[in-house]
Each structure stands twice: as structure tokens, then as C-alpha cells.
N, C-alpha and C positions, 0 to 999 in steps of 0.2 A: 225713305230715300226719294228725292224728285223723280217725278218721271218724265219722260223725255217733255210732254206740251207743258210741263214750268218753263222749262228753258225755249221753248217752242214762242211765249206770249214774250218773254224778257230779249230776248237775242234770236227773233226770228231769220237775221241774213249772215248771222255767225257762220262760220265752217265747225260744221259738225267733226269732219273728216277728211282728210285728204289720203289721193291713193296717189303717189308720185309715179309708180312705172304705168299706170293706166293714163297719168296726166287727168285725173277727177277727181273734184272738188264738190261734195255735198253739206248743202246748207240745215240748219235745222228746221227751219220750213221747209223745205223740199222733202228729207229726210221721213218727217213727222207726215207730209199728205201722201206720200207712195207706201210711207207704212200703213196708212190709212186707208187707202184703195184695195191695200194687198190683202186687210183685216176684214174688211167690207168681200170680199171674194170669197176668200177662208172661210168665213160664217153661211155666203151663199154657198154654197157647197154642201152645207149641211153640216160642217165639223161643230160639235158640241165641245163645253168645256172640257179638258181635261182631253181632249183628242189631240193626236198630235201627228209632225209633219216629219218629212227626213228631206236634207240640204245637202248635197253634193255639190259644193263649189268652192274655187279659190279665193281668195282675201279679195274681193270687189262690192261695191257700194251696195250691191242688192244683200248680200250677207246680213248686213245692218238693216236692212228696211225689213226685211223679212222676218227678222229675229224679234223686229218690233211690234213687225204684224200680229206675232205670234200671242204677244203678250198684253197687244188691244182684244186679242179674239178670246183668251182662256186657253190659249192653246200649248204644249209641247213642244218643242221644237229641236228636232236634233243632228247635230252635224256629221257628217261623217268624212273619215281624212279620206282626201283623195288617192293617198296608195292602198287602200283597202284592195282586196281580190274580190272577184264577183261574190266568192261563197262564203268572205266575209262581212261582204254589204247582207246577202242575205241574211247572214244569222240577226244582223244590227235591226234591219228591215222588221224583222217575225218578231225578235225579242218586244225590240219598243213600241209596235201596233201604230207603228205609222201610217196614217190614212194614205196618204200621197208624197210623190218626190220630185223634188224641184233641181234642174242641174242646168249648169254649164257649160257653154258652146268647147270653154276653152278643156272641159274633160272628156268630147268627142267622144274617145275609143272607149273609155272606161262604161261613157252613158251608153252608147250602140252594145256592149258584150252585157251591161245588164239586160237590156231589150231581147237579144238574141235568145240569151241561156234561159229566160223565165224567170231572170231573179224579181223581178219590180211585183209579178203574179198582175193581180187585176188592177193592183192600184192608180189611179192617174196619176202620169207625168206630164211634166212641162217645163221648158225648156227659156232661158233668160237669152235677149237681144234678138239677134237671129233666128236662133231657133236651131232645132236638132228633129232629122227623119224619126219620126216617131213616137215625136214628144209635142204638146198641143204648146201656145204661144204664150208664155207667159204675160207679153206688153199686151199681148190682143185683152186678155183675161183685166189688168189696169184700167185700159181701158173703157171699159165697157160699165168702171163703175163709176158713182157719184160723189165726188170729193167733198160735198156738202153733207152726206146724208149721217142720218146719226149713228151712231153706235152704240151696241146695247151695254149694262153695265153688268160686263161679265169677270171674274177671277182675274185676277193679274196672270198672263202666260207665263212660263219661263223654259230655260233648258233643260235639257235632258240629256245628261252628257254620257259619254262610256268611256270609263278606263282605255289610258293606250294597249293595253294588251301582252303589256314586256313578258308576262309569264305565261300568256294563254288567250284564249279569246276572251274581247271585253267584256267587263260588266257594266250595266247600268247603274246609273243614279237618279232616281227620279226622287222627287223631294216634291212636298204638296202646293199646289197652286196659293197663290196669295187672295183671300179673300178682297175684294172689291174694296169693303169699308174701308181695309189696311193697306191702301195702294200707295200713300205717301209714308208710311210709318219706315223706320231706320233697320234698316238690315240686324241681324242678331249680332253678325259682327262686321263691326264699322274701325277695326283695328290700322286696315290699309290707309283710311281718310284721316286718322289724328299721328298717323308715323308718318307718314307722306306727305304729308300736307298735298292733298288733292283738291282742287277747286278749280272755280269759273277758269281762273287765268292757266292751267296748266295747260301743258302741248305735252301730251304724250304719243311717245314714239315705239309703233309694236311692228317688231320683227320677225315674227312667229306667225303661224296659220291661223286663223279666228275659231277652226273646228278643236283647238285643243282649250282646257278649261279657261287656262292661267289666262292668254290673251284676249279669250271670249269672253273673262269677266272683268277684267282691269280694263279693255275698251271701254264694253258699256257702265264700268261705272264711271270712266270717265266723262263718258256725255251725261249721266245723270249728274254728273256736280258741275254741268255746262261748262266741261273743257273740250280742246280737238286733239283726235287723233291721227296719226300720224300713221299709214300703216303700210307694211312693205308688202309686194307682192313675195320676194322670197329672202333671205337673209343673205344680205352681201356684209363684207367686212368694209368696206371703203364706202362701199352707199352709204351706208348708216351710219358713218360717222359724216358725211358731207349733209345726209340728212340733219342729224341734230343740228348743224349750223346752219342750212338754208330754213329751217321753219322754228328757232328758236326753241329746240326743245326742251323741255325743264325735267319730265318725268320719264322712265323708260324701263323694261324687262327684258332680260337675256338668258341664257344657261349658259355655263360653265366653257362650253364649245365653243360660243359663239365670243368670248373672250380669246381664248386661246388664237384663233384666228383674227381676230383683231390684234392683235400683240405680234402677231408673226407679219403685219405688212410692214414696210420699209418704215424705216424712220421718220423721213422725210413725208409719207404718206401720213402717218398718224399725227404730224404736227403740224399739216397742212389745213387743219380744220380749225375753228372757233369755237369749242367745246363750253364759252362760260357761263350759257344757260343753262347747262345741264346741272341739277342739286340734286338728283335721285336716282340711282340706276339699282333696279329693283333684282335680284335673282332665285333661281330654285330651280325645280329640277332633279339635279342631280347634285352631289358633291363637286365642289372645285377644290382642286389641289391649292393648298396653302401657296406654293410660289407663283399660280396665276393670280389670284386674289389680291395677294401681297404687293405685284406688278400693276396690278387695276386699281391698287387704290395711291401706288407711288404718281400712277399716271394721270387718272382724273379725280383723286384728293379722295376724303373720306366721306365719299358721297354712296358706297354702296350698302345698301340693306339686304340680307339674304330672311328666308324665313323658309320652314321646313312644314309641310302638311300635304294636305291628299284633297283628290276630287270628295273623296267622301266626307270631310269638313269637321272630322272629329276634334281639331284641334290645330294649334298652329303656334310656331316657336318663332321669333325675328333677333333680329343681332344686327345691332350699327355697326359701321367699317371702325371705329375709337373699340366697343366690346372688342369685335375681333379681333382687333391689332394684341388685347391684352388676352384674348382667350383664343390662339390661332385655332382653327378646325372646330368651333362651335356652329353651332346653329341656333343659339340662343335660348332665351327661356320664353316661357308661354306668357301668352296674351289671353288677355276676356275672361278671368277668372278660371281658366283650364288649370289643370294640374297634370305634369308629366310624372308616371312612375316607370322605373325599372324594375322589371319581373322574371323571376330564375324559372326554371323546368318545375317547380312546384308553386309556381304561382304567389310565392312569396314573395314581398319587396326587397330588392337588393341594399344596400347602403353606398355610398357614392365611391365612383370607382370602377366597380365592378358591373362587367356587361351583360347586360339580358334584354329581353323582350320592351321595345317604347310601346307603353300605355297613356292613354288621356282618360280624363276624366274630370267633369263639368261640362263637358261640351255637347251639342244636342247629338237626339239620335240619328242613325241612318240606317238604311235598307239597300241591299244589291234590289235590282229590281230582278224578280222571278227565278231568287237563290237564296231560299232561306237559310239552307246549311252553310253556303260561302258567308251570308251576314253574320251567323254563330259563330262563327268560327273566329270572328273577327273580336266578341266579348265575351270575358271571361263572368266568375259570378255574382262579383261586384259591380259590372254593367261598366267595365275601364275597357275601353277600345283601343287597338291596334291596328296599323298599318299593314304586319308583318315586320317590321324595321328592326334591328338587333341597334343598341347602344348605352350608352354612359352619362351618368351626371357626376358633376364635379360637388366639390364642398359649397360651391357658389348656384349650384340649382343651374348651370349650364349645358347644355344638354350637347353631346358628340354622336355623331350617326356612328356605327360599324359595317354592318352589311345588312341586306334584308336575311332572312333565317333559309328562304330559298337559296342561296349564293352559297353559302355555305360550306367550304369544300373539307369534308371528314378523309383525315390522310391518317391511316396508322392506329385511329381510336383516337385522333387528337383534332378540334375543332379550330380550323384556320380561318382565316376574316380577311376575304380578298381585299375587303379597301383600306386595312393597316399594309397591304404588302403595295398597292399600288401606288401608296402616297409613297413610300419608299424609292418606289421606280421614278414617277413622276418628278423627283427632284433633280433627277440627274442631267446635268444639259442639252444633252443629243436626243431626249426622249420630249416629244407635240403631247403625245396620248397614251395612256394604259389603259388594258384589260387586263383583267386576272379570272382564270377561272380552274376547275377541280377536271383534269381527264382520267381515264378511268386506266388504273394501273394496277398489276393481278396480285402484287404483294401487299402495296399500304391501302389499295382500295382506292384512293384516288391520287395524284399529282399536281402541283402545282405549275402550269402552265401561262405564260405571260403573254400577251399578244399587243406590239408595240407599233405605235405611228412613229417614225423616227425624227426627229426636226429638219429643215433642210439644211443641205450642207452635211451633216451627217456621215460619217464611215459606215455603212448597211454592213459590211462584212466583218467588220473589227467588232460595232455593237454587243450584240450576244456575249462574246466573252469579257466584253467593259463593265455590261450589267450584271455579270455573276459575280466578277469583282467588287461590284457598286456592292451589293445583298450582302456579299458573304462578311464583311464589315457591318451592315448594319441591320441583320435580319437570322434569327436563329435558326438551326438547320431544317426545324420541318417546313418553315416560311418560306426559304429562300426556291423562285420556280427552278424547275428543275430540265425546263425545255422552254424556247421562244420562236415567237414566230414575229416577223417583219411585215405589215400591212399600210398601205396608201390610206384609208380610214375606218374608224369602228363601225359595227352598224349601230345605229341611232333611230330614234323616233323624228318624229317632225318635233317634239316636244324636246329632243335633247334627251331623252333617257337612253341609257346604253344597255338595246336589245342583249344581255347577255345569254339569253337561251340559244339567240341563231349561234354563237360562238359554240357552247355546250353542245348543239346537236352535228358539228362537225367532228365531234369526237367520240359520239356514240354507237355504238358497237353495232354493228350492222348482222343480218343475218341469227 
């Protein structure tokens, strides 16, 4: 895959980037000499290959230069979301052996309570534009170096990313540096550039934080095939669409949520745009109920691709909006010679139809970084890896998610699959969003419990008893919940996953 100084000698005044609520526009020269400066610092410093760095910051232009620095230096480089808590920057901090930490004026409180507490330890920080009490000057540190001088020829950098943490605190992924010889050579999987069609001319538009994988790698590969990004400081429903019109967008990635509220502004809002550059809207994440889907692609045509896989790269399934139409609630089948098996409680392959454990296989390997037992865990002993995900293949090799095996709510001796019960919910008109999850009840052991965004307009107090109506038609009796609760919004990740553990530990037994 290019690296950034191809497109650097071919379209050195291109826009690399644009940040529209910052009002900043980075060129690939520009882009490519501050990465350059920041690479040149890095190495004075004394960071050797394979060392690596920790980023505390919002979607702003240094994200990118820095990210680049990382990977003229041999270096690691890894993000960390800004809602993190101090004691979880620390765990992220020790795990990854991050040499030093780089942060943002605009995460102020967050960068002073690590200073305060001793999370940072000895490491140096430093601090982007301004500057932050106690944090040395990033610009100072630019420049002080020589935009001329050479660079040594060390490992291609890259990141080093950690799970959102939906079930616990993150894992790493560290995956091995790119030797030097193979700095141009094609990613293992180039799946995303021949479905996409990614190239020089696309505009892609990312609405999501840069510290989560998905946006962190569909950016930069979009500047390696010398396209611009387009990238929001936080996801709005009406920005983003006046976005796509004002910078011509053609390629784009969203979750599930971020649809939902696109579909819920006014009419007149959503047709107020020029949507006809857009041919890609990319998704994942999370599951989308078949009637948002179905909504998205009545509205912007059969332009959306969804594809199911994990930071840890074992494998990856894609589905065009034409597949889905004829295979509603898929997530398609594998790409790059992978192979998807489904596997029962004895490790044996299922036949289609029937749900158990998603397994890959052909796909390379991976490693939690400093968990060897969580990596076991993850293959069995034909070396077929898993996410944790529970689901189905059809006769047609299509693959259906169910739940992850975590989710799981055992009511009675009988194994229920919250997201067959909440596509159920999710059809009904007065219902934005569902949860479902297992509370703990002293007869069947657990409960089926529903936790509902209501749409607006909505009756909040007639609800509850529409939706036990809604089930009791089309959900058998241990399915159907058996208590609801009414909520303004789910919790979510910045990534769009739905924390379902903070819901579960509202209902755990205390004392």
C-alpha cells in the first residue's frame, strides 16, 4: 500500500483532510513535513523501533501527523478514547509500555487529573497548540527540528489499538511492525479497496473519533490511495448530511445509531441536502434492525455495505444493500479466502440453520497483547478463531449474528438470544431503540427485561402495555420481557456498541 510521500511527490497541494468544526484544512505536504518533524523528535528522544507512544486527543489535524510520525519512526502508536477514567488511562498507559503522552488543550481536565493522581508515572508529556500546566510544548519540540534532515530507514510504525472494553477493561492488539523492505507492499487484506472502490478521487466522510479502530483505519487508508477525508469533530445528524453535500462526498462509515437519528430529523431536513455524490455508506459496529436498514437504503438507494469483524482481524463478512434486500438481517459471507464455521458446545460443526459459536479460519493470527489465556481462549484446536459471537449460516453460506455467548440470558434452563427478542421490539413504531437483557429472578434464574428509547411523539405511559401486546403475538412465552423500563438513551461507546454490561450491573444484587 502507498505511503503517505507517493501521494506527497504526485499531489503535493491536494487536501489531505479537512476538519470542518475546527474550520482546518491539511495539505499532503504540509501533512507529510510535520509528520516529519514529529518523526525526527520521536527518534531524538531516543524511542527505538517497536517503542511506542500514547495520544489523548480529539479528531484534530495533529492526530494524523502524529499517527504518521509514528510510522516514519518504527514506532507504536496508541489512542486512547477521551472518556476513559484516570484508572483506566493507567491500566492502557502500563499495558502498552508507552514511552510518553501526548494530549490536548481541549481534554484540559482529563490531562490535569492524570498529572494530579500519578497516572502519566515518569513518562514525558506534552501538550498540542497552547499548551497545558505541566505538560512540556509540543510546537516548541517541531520546532526545534530540521525539515530537511534525513530519516533513518527504520520498520514501518503502526497502531496499537485496544478493544472498546464493552465487557471489561481493554485488550491490546499489537500486531508486528512492517519491515522497511515491505513498506509499499499491499495490506493482507485489501478487501475494503476492491468493494469500495477506494481511490485518489474519493472524499470520505468520518463521523466517529479517530481513537476507535474502524475510523482510524478507513482514514488512513484513505490518504494512502490519495483520497480526502472529511472528518467531524463529533457526530451530528444534520451536519453530516449538509457535510456530504458541501465537500462532495462519495465514501462514508456510520453504526446503526447514527442512522436511527438521521431518519428521525424532519423531512424537510433530510431532503434539504444533495446527497448524489454519495455511492458508499459503509457500516458495522453493531446490528441494525432490518426496518432502519430497510429505511436507509429506501432513502439513499442501494448504496450501503455492512461487513461484520473485530479489531483482532480474524476474519471479515460484507453484504451489498441488493444481498441484503434478498437476505434481510445478514452480514454476509467472507472475503479473502476466510472461511466462517458454526460450532455447537462440543466443538463440532453445525449444519445451517442451526446457532452456535462464529468461527474463522484462514485468516491470520493474533495475539491479546500480555493475555495469553484470553488469546486461547479465543482458538479452539484446529486454530478456527472466534470473536465470542453466537450465530447461523443459511443454505447460501450467509452468515446471521445472534448474540455474543456473554449476552446470553439462561431463564429456566432455556437459552434466550436477546437480539432475536429485540428485533422483535425494534419493529414496532413508537420504539427509536432497544435493549434487552437477563435480571436476576430467584425462580427461572434470570428475566427477560427490555429497556426502550421511545420515538418521539410517543405515549411513554400506554407503551409497556402496547409492547407486551406487540410480543405476546409474535414471541414465545419465555422470550417475551417480562418487565420495561423507559429511557432518553442507551449507553453506547463512542464506537456505537451497546455497553450492555452497565445496563446488567443495574440489576445486580447488591450486598
Amino acid at each position: 500500500m502507498p505511503q503517505l510521500a507517493y501521494w506527497v511527490e504526485r499531489q503535493p497541494e491536494k487536501i489531505a483532510a479537512h476538519f470542518p468544526e475546527l474550520g482546518a484544512a491539511v495539505t499532503y505536504a504540509a501533512l507529510y513535513a510535520r509528520a516529519r518533524r514529529a518523526a525526527q523528535w520521536l527518534i531524538g528522544l531516543g524511542l527505538t523501533p517497536g517503542d511506542g507512544i500514547a495520544l489523548l486527543l480529539e479528531n484534530r489535524p495533529e492526530f494524523l501527523e502524529l499517527a504518521e510520525a509514528a510510522r516514519l519512526a518504527g514506532l507504536y502508536y496508541t489512542p486512547l478514547s477521551i472518556h476513559l477514567r484516570p484508572q483506566e488511562v493507567a491500566y492502557v498507559l502500563a499495558d502498552s509500555g508507552a514511552k510518553l503522552l501526548i494530549a490536548s488543550p481541549a481534554l484540559a481536565p482529563l490531562a490535569a487529573r492524570l498529572l494530579a493522581e500519578g497516572v502519566v508515572g515518569d513518562r514525558p508529556c506534552f501538550a498540542l497548540a497552547e499548551g497545558l500546566p505541566g505538560y512540556a510544548s509540543y510546537e516548541a519540540t517541531l520546532a526545534a527540528e530540521d525539515p530537511a534532515a534525513p530519516l533513518p530507514e527504520r520498520p514501518v510504525g503502526r497502531e496499537f489499538l485496544y478493544s472498546s472494553g464493552t465487557t471489561g477493561l481493554p485488550k491490546g492488539i499489537r500486531r508486528p511492525l512492517i519491515p522497511y523492505a515491505d513498506r509499499d507492499k499491499p495490506e493482507w487484506d485489501m478487501s475494503w479497496k476492491s468493494l469500495y472502490g477506494f481511490a485518489p478521487e474519493t472524499v470520505y466522510l468520518s463521523p466517529a473519533p479517530l481513537y476507535h479502530a474502524a475510523p482510524n483505519r478507513y482514514v488512513y487508508r484513505t490518504l494512502s490511495e490519495g483520497g480526502t477525508a472529511v472528518v467531524m469533530q463529533k457526530f451530528d445528524a444534520a451536519r453530516a448530511l449538509a457535510l456530504i453535500a458541501a465537500h462532495g462526498v462519495t465514501h462514508s462509515q456510520w453504526v446503526p445509531t447514527m442512522f436511527v437519528r438521521m431518519l428521525a430529523l424532519p423531512e424537510a431536513e433530510r431532503r434539504a441536502h444533495d446527497l448524489s455524490s454519495h455511492r458508499c455508506a459503509i457500516h458495522a459496529a453493531a446490528p441494525c434492525p432490518p426496518a432502519v436498514k430497510r429505511a436507509m437504503i429506501a432513502w439513499w438507494g442501494p448504496i450501503l455495505w455492512e461487513y461484520y469483524a473485530g479489531s483482532e482481524g480474524i476474519g471479515t463478512t460484507v453484504i451489498s444493500s441488493e444481498e441484503w434486500l434478498r437476505k434481510p438481517g445478514s452480514v454476509g459471507r467472507p472475503v479473502n479466502g476466510v472461511s466462517v464455521h458454526i460450532t455447537g458446545e462440543d466443538g463440532a460443526e453445525l449444519p445451517p440453520g442451526e446457532t452456535g459459536t462464529i468461527r474463522f479460519s484462514g485468516g491470520p493470527h493474533f495475539a491479546y497483547h500480555n493475555a495469553p489465556e484470553k488469546t486461547a481462549a479465543c482458538y479452539d484446536e484446529r486454530g478456527w478463531a472466534t470473536l465470542g459471537d453466537l450465530g447461523w449460516k443459511d443454505e447460501e453460506g450467509y452468515l446471521f449474528l445472534s448474540d455474543r455467548r456473554a449476552d446470553l440470558i439462561l431463564s429456566g434452563g432455556v437459552n434466550l438470544y436477546p437480539a432475536e427478542i429485540e428485533a422483535v421490539l425494534a419493529q414496532h413504531p413508537e420504539v427509536a431503540e432497544v435493549a434487552v437483557v437477563g435480571v436476576p429472578q430467584a425462580e427461572m434464574g434470570e428475566q427477560v427485561h427490555a429497556v426502550v428509547v421511545p420515538r418521539a411523539g410517543a405515549d411513554a405511559a400506554a407503551l409497556p402495555a402496547a409492547l407486551d401486546a406487540w410480543c405476546r403475538e409474535r414471541l414465545a412465552g419465555p422470550k417475551r420481557p417480562r418487565s420495561y423500563e423507559l429511557v432518553e438513551e442507551l449507553p453506547r461507546s463512542e464506537a456505537g456498541k451497546l455497553l450492555r454490561r452497565l445496563l446488567k450491573e443495574k440489576y445486580l444484587p447488591t450486598g
